[in-house]
C-alpha positions as a Markdown table, in Angstrom:
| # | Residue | x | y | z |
|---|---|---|---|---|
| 1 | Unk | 11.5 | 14.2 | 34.6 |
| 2 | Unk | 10.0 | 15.6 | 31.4 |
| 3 | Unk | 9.5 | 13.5 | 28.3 |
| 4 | Unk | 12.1 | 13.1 | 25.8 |
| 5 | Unk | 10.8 | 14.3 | 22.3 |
| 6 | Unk | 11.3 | 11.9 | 19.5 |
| 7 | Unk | 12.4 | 13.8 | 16.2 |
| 8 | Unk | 12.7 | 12.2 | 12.9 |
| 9 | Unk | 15.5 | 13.7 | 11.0 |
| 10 | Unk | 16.0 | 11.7 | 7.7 |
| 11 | Unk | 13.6 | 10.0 | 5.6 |
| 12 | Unk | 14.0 | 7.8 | 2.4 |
| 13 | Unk | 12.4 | 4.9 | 0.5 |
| 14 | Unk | 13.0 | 2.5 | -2.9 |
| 15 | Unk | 10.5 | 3.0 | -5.3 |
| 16 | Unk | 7.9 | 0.4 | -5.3 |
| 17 | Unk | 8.6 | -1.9 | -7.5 |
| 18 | Unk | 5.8 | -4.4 | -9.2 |
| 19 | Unk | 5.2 | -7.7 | -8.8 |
| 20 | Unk | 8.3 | -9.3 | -10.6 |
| 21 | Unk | 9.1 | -6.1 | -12.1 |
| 22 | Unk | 12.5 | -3.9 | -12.0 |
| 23 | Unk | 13.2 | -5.0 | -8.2 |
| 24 | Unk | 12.8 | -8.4 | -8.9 |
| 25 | Unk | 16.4 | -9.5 | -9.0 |
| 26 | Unk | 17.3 | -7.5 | -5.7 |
| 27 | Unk | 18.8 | -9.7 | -2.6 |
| 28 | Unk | 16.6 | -8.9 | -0.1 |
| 29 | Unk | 19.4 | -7.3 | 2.1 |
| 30 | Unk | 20.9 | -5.4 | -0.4 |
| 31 | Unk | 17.6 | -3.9 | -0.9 |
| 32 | Unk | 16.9 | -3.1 | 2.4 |
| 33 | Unk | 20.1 | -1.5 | 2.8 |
| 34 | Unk | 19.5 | 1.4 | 0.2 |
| 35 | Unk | 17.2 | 3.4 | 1.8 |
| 36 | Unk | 19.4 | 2.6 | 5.4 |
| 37 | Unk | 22.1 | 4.0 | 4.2 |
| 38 | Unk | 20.5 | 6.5 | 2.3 |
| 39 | Unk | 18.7 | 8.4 | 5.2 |
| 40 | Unk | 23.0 | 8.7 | 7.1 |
| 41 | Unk | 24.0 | 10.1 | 3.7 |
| 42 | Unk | 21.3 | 12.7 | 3.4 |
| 43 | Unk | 22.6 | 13.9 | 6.8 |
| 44 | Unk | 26.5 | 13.5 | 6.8 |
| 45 | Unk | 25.8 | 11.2 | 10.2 |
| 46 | Unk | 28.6 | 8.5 | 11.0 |
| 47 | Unk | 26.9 | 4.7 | 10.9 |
| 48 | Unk | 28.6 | 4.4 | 14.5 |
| 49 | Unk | 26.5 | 7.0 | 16.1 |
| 50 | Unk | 23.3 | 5.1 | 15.6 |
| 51 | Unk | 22.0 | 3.1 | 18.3 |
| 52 | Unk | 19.9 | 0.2 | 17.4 |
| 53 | Unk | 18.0 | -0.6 | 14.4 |
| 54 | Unk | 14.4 | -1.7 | 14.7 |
| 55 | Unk | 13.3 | -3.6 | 10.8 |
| 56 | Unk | 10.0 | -4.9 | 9.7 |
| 57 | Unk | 10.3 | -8.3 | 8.1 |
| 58 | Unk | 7.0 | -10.4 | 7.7 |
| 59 | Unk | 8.5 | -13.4 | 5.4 |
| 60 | Unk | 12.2 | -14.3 | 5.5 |
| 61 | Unk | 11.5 | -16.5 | 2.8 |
| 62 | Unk | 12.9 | -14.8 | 0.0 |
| 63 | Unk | 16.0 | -14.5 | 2.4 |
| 64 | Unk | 18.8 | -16.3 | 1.1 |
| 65 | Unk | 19.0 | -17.9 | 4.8 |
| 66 | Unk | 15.4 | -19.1 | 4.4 |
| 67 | Unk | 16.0 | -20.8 | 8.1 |
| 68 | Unk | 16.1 | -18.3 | 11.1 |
| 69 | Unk | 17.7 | -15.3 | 9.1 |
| 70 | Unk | 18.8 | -12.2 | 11.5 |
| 71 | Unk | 16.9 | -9.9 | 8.7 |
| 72 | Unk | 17.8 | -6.3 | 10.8 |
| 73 | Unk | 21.1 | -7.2 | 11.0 |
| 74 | Unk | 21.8 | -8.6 | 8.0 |
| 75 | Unk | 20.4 | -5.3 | 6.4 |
| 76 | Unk | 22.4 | -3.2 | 8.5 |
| 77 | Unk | 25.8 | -4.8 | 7.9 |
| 78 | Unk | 25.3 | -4.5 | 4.5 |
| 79 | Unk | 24.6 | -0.8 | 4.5 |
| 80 | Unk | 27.6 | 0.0 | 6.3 |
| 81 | Unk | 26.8 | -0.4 | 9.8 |
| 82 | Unk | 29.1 | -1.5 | 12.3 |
| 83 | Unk | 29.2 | -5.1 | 13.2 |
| 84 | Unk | 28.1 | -3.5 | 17.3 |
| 85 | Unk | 24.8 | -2.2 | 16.3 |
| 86 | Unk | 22.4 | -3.9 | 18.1 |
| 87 | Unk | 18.8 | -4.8 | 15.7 |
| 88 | Unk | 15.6 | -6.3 | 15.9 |
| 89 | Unk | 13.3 | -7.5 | 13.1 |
| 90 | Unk | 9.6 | -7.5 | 13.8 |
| 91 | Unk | 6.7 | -9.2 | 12.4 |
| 92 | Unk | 3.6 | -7.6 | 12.1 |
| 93 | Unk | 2.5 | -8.4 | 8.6 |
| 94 | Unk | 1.5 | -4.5 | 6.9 |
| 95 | Unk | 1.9 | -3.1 | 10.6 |
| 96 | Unk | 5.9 | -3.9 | 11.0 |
| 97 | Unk | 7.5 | -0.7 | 9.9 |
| 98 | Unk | 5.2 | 1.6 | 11.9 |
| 99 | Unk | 5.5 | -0.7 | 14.9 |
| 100 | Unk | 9.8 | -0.4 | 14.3 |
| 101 | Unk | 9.0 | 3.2 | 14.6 |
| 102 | Unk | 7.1 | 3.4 | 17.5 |
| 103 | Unk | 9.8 | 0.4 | 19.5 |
| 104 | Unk | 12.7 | 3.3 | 18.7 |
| 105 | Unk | 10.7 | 5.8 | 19.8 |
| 106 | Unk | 9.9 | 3.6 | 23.2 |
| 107 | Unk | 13.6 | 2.9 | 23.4 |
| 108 | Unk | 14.8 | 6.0 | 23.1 |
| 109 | Unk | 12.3 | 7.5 | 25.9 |
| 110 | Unk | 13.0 | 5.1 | 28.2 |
| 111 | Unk | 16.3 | 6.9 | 27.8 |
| 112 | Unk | 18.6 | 3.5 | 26.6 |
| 113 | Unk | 19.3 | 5.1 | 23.2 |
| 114 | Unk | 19.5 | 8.6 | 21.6 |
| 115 | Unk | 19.8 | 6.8 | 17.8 |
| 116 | Unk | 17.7 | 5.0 | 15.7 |
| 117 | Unk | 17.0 | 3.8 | 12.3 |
| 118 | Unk | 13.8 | 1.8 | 11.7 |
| 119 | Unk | 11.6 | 0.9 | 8.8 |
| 120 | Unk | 11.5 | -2.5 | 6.7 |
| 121 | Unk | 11.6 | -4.5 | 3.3 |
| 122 | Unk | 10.0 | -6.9 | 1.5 |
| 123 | Unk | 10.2 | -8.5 | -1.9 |
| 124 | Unk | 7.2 | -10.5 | -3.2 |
| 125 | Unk | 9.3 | -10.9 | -6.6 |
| 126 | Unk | 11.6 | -13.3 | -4.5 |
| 127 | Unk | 8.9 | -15.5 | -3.0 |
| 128 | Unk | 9.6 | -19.2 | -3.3 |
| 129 | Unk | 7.2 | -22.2 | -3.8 |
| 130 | Unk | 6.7 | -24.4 | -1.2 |
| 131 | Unk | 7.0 | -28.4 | -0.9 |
| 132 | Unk | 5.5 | -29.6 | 1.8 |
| 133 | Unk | 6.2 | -33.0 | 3.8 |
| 134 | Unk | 8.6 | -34.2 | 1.3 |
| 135 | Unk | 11.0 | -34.4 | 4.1 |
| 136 | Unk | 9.7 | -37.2 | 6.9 |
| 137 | Unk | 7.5 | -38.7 | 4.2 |
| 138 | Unk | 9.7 | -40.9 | 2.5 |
| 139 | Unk | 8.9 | -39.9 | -1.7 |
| 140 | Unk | 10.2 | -41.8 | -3.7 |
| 141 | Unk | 7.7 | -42.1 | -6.9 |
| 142 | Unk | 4.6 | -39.4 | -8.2 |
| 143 | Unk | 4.0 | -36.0 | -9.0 |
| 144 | Unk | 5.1 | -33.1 | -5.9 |
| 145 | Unk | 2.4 | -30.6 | -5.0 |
| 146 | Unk | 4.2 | -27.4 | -4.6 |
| 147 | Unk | 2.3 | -24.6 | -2.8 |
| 148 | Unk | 2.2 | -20.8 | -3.9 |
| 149 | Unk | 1.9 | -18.8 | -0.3 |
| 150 | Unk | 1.0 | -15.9 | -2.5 |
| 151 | Unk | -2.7 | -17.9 | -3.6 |
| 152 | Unk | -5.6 | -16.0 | -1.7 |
| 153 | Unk | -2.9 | -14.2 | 0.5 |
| 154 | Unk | -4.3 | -14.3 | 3.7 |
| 155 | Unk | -3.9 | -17.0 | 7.3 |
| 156 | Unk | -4.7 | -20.6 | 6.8 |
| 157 | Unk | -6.8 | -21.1 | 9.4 |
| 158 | Unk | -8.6 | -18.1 | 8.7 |
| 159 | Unk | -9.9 | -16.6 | 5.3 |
| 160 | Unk | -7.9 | -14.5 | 2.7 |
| 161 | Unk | -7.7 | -11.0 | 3.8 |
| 162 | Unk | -9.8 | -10.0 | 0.6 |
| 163 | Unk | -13.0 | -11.8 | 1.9 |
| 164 | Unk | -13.1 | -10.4 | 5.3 |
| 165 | Unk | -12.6 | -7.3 | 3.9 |
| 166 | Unk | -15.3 | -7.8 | 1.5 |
| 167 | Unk | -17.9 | -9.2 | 3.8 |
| 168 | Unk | -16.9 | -6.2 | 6.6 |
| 169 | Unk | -17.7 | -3.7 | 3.4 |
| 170 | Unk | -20.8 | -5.5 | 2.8 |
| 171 | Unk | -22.0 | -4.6 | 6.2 |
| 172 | Unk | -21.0 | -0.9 | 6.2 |
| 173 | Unk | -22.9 | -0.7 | 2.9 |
| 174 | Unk | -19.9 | 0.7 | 1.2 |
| 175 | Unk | -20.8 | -0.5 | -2.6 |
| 176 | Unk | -18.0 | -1.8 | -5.6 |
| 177 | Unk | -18.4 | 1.1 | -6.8 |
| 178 | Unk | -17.6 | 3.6 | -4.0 |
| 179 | Unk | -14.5 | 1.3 | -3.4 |
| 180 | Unk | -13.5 | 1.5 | -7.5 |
| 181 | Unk | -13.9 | 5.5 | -7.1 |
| 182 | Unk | -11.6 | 5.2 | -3.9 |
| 183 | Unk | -8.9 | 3.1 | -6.2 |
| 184 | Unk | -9.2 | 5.7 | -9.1 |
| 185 | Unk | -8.7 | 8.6 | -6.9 |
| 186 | Unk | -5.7 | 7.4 | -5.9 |
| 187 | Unk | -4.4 | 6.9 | -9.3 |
| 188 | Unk | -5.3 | 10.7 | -9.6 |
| 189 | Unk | -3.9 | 11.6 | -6.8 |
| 190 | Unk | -0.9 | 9.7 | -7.1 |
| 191 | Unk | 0.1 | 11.0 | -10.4 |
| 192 | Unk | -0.9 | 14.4 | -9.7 |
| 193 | Unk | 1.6 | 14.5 | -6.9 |
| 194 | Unk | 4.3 | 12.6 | -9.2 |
| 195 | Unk | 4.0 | 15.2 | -11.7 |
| 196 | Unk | 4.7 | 17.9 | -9.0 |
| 197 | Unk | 7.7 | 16.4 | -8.0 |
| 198 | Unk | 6.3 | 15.7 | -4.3 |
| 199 | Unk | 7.6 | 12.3 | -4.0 |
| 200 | Unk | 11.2 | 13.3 | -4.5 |
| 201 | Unk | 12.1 | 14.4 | -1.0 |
| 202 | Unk | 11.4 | 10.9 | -0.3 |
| 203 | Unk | 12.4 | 8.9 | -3.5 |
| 204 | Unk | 15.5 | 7.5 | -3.8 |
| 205 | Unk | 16.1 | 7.3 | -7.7 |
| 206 | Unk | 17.5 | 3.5 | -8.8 |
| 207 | Unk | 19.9 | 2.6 | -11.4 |
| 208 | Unk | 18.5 | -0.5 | -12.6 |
| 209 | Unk | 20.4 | -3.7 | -14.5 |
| 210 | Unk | 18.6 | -6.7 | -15.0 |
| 211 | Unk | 19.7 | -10.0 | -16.6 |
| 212 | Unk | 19.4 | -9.1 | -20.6 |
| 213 | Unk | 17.9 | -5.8 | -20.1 |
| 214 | Unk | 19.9 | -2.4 | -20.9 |
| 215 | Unk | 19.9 | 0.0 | -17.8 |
| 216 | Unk | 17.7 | 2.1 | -16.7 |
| 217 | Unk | 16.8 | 4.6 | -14.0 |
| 218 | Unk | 13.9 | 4.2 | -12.0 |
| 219 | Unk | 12.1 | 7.0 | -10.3 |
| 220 | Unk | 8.5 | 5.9 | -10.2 |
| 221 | Unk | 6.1 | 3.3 | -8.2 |
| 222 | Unk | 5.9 | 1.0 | -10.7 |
| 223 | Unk | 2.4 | -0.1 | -9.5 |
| 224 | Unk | 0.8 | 3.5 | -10.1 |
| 225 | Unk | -1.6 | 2.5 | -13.4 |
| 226 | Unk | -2.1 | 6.5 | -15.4 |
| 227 | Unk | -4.7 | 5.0 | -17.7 |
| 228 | Unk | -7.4 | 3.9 | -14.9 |
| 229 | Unk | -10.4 | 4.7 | -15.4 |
| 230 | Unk | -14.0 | 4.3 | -13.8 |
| 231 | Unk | -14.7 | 2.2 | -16.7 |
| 232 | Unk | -11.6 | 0.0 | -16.6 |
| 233 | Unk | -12.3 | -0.6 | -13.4 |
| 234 | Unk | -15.6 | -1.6 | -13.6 |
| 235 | Unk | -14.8 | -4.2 | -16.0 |
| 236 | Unk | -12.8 | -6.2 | -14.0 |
| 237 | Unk | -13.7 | -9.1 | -11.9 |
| 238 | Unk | -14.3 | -9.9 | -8.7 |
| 239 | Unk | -11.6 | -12.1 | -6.7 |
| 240 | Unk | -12.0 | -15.2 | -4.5 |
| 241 | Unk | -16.1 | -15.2 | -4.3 |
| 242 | Unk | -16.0 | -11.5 | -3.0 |
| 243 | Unk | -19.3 | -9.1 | -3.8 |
| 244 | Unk | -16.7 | -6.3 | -4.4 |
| 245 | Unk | -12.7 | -6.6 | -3.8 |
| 246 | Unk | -11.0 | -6.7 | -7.1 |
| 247 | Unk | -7.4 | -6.5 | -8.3 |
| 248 | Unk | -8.3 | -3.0 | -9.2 |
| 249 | Unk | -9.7 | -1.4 | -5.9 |
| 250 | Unk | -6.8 | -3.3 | -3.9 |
| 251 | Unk | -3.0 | -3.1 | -3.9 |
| 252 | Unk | -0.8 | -4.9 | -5.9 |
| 253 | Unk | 1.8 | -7.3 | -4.4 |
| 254 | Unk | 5.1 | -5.1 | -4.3 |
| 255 | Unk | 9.0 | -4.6 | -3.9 |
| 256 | Unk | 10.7 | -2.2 | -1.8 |
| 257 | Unk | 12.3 | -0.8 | 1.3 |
| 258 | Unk | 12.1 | 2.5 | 3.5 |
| 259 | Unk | 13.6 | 3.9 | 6.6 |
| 260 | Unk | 13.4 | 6.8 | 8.9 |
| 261 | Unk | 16.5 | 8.4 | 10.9 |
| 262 | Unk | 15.0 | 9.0 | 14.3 |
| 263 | Unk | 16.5 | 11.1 | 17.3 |
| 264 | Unk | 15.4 | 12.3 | 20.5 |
| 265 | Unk | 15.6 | 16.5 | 20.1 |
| 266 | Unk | 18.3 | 17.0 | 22.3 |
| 267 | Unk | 20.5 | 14.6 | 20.5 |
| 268 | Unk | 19.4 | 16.0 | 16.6 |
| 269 | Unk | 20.2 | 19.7 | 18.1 |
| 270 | Unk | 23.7 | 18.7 | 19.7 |
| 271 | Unk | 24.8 | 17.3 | 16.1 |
| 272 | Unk | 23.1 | 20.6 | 14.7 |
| 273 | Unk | 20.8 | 18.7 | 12.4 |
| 274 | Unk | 17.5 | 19.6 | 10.7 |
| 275 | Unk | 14.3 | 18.4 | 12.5 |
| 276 | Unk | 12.1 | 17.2 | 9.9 |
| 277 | Unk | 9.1 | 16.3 | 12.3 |
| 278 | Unk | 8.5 | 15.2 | 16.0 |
| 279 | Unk | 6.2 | 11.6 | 16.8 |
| 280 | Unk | 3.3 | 13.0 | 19.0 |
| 281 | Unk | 1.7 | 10.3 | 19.4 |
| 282 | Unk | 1.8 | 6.4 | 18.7 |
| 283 | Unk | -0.2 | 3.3 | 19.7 |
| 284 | Unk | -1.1 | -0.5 | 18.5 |
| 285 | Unk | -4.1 | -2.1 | 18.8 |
| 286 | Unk | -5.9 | -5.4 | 17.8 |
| 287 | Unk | -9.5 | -6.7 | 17.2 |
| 288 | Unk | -11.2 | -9.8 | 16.3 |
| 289 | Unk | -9.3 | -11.0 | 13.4 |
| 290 | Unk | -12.3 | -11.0 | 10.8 |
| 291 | Unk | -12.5 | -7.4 | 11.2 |
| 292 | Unk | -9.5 | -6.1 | 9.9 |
| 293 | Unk | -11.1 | -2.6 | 7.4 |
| 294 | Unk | -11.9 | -1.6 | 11.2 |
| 295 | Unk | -8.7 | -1.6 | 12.5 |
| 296 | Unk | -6.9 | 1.7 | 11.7 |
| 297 | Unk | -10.3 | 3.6 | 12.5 |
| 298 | Unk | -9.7 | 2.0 | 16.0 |
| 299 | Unk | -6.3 | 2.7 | 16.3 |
| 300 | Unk | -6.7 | 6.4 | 14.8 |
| 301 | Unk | -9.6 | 7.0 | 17.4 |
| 302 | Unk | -6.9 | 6.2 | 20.7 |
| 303 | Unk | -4.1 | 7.9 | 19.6 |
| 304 | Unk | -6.1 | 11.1 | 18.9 |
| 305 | Unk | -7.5 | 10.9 | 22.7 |
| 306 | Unk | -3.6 | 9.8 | 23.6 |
| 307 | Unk | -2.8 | 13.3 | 22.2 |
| 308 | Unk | -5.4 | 15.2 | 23.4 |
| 309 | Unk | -6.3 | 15.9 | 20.0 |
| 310 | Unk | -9.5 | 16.0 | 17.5 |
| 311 | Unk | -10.3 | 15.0 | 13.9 |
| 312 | Unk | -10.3 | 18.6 | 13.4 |
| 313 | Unk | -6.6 | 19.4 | 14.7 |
| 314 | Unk | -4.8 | 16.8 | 11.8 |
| 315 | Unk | -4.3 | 19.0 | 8.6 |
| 316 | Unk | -3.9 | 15.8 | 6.6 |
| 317 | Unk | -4.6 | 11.7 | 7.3 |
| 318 | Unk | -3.3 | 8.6 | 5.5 |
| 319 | Unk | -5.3 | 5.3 | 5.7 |
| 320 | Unk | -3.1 | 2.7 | 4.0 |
| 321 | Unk | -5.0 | 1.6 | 1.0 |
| 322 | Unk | -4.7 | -1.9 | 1.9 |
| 323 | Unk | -7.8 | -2.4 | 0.1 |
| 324 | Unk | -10.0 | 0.8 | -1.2 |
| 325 | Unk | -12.5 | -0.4 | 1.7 |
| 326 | Unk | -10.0 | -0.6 | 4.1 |
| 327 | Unk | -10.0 | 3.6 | 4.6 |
| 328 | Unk | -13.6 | 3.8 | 3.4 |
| 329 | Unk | -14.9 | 1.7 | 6.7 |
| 330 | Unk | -12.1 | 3.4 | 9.1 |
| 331 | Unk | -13.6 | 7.0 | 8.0 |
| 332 | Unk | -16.8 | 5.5 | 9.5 |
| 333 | Unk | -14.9 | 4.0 | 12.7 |
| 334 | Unk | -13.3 | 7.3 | 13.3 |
| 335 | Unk | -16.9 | 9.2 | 12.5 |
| 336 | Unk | -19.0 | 7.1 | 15.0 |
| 337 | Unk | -20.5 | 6.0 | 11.4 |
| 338 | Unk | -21.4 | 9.3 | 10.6 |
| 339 | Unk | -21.5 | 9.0 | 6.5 |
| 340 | Unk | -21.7 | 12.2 | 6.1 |
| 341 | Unk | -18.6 | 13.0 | 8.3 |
| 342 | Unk | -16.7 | 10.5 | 6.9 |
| 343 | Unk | -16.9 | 11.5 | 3.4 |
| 344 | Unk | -16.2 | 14.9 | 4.2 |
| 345 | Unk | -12.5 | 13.5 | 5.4 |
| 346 | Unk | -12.1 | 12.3 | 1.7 |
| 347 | Unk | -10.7 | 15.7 | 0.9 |
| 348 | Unk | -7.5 | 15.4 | 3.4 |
| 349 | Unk | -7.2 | 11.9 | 3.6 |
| 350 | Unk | -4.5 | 9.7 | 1.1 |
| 351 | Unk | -4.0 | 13.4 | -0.5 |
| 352 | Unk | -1.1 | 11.7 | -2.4 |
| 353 | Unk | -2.8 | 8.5 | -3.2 |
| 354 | Unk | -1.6 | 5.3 | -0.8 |
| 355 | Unk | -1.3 | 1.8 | -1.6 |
| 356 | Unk | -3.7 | 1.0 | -4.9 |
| 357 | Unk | -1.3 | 3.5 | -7.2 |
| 358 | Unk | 2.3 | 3.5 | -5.0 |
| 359 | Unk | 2.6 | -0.2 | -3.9 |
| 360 | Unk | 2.4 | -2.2 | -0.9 |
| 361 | Unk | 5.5 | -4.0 | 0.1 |
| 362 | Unk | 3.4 | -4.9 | 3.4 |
| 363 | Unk | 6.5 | -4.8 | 6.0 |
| 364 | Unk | 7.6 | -1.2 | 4.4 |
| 365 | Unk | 4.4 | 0.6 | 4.2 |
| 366 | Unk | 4.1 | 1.7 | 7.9 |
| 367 | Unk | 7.2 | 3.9 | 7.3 |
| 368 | Unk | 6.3 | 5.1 | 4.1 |
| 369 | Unk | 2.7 | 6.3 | 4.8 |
| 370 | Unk | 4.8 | 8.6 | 8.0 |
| 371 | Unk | 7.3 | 9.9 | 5.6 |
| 372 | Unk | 4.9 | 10.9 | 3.0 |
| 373 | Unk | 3.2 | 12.7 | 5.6 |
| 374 | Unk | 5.7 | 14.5 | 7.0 |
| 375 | Unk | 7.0 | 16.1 | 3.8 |
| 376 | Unk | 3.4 | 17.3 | 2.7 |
| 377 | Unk | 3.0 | 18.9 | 5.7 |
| 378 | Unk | 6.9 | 20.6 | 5.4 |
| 379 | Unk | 5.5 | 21.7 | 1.8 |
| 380 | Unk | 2.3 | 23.3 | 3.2 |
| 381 | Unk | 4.5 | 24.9 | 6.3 |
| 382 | Unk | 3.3 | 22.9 | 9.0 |
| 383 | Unk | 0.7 | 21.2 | 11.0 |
| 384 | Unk | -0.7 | 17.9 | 12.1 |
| 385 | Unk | -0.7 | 14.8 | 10.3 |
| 386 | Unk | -2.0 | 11.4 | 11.2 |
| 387 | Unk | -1.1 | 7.8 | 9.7 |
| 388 | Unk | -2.8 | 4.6 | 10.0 |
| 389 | Unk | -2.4 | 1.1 | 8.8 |
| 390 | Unk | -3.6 | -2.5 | 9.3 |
| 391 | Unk | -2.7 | -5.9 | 8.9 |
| 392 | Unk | -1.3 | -9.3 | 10.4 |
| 393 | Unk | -5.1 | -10.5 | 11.4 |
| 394 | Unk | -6.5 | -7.3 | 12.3 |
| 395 | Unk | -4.0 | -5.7 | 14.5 |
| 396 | Unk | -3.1 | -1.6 | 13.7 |
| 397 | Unk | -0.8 | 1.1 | 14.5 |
| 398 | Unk | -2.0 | 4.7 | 14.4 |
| 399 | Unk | 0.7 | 7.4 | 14.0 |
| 400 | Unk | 0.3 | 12.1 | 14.8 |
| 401 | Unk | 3.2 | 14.1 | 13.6 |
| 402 | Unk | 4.0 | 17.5 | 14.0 |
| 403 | Unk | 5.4 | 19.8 | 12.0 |
């Protein structure tokens, strides 16, 4: 029995909204929703014809059920969903939306669905403080230590994400200053693509009313900085000990949602609808947790031999910029450490900018980084594209499209 082909056939996201910026006030469900019921309007397609929904959601803190929330479904009732669709809400930390879309696509070849909607939200804006032991403890007298979980963002037990990443740099000998021309380029980038109107197909613009603020419209990542410079970035300091991560050459901590409409072909072409793009290819991995700038090279180098394809066959690449040496060092992975090689795959790699200039909303990135993809290479009439992102203690997914 041949393969079913997974096709995606609608594509949306939120803008990416700054830390406590113009999402800030957004439930977490109703945010979610937008882009969910965005991707059935763009299509005319009846909410009861999807199957399942498969959501990234790495903290249901901001949740207004703090305490076991059903995230997916939540979402999806809110959008308009009937109350039958089946859901699932993943954590992977950065990786959950990418992992959604490669679950639907497992689903829907195994031949139990023909449907899906997956992606994922999150809203750092919303992000409570924490008091700890308050419960059992028996206070009654004294000051309460309330924790922020967004200090040195990173695992408890292990060090913030930003020092691994520094120390994994260090060894590559990828300098500050290579990873502050990284960050800069994809300001460039980004606002060189803004200004052509690329992120539009994907964009959903957002009427926004905040509490004793006239409306207002937003139609841009509200992280993307147009005034960086080398020399602005130069000047700013280094975080948490680290030789070289600083606020500048990573990503900022960010608001939003996005979701893909997926089909298997048959299904798209029996409601008559558009492909947009077909998954070739997907695949997760994990490596020692201290080693997480690694992963996406990792994951980039299986699915390519997965596909049966070469470095040479993918027209464009995105490396989620979850720091500026996080696509630096997976350049070398996917080279064999070849510096020369590597840098020659700055030209088609994060072609749009990633992460430092559009915002990372970590469970909503995998999605995004896909979509983006996909309608560059519908603008430039076709071809392979390849996404890859880390995250969640050095675990990865590794995405090739086709259009």
């Amino acid at each position: 029995m041949p393969e079913k082909e997974i096709v995606i056939v609608s594509a949306a996201r939120t803008p990416f909204g700054r830390y406590c910026g113009s999402l800030r006030e957004y439930d977490y469900f109703d945010l979610g929703a937008i882009p969910m019921k965005e991707v059935l309007k763009r299509v005319n397609l009846e909410p009861n014809l999807v199957d399942e929904v498969f959501w990234g959601v790495g903290d249901t803190s901001p949740c207004k059920d703090v305490y076991t929330p059903v995230a997916a479904r939540q979402t999806l009732l809110k959008a308009g969903l009937p109350a039958e669709t089946p859901s699932i809400a993943l954590d992977k930390a950065c990786v959950s939306a990418m992992s959604a879309v490669k679950l639907a696509s497992m689903s829907m070849r195994l031949g139990e669905i023909d449907v899906a909607i997956a992606g994922g939200a999150t809203s750092f804006s919303q992000e409570p403080l924490i008091v700890r032991g308050v419960r059992y403890q028996g206070f009654r007298i004294g000051d309460v230590k309330m924790e922020d979980p967004l200090f040195a963002l990173g695992y408890k037990d292990f060090n913030p994400v930003s020092v691994d990443t520094d120390d994994v740099a260090h060894e590559y000998g990828i300098s500050r200053k290579e990873q502050d021309e990284w960050a800069f380029m994809s300001h460039k980038r980004y606002g060189e693509a803004w200004n052509a109107g690329k992120f539009k197909d994907e964009m959903i613009p957002m009427e926004i009313r905040l509490t004793r603020q006239d409306p207002f419209t937003l139609e841009i990542d509200e992280q993307y900085r147009p005034k960086t410079t080398m020399e602005s970035l130069a000047k700013l300091k280094t975080i948490y000990g680290c030789r070289s991560v600083t606020a500048g050459n990573a990503p900022g901590l960010n608001d939003g949602a996005t979701a893909i409409l997926l089909m298997t072909r048959e299904k798209a072409e029996s409601l008559n609808l558009e492909v947009l793009a077909s998954i070739v290819s997907m695949t997760s991995i994990a490596i020692a947790p201290n080693r997480m700038p690694e992963g996406p090279g990792y994951a980039m180098k299986k699915v390519l031999d997965m596909a049966g394809l070469g470095i040479d066959d993918m027209d464009i690449m995105e490396i989620n910029e979850a720091f500026a040496a996080v696509p630096l060092v997976s350049l070398e992975v996917l080279t064999d450490k070849d510096k020369s090689a590597a840098k020659a795959l700055h030209k088609k790699t994060n072609v749009n900018g990633s992460a430092i200039a559009i915002g990372h909303p970590n469970t909503a990135s995998g999605a995004r980084l896909i979509m983006n993809l996909m309608y560059e290479l519908r603008r430039r009439g076709g071809g392979y594209a390849m996404a890859s992102i880390c995250g969640g203690l050095a675990q990865a997914d590794a995405c090739i499209i086709k259009v």
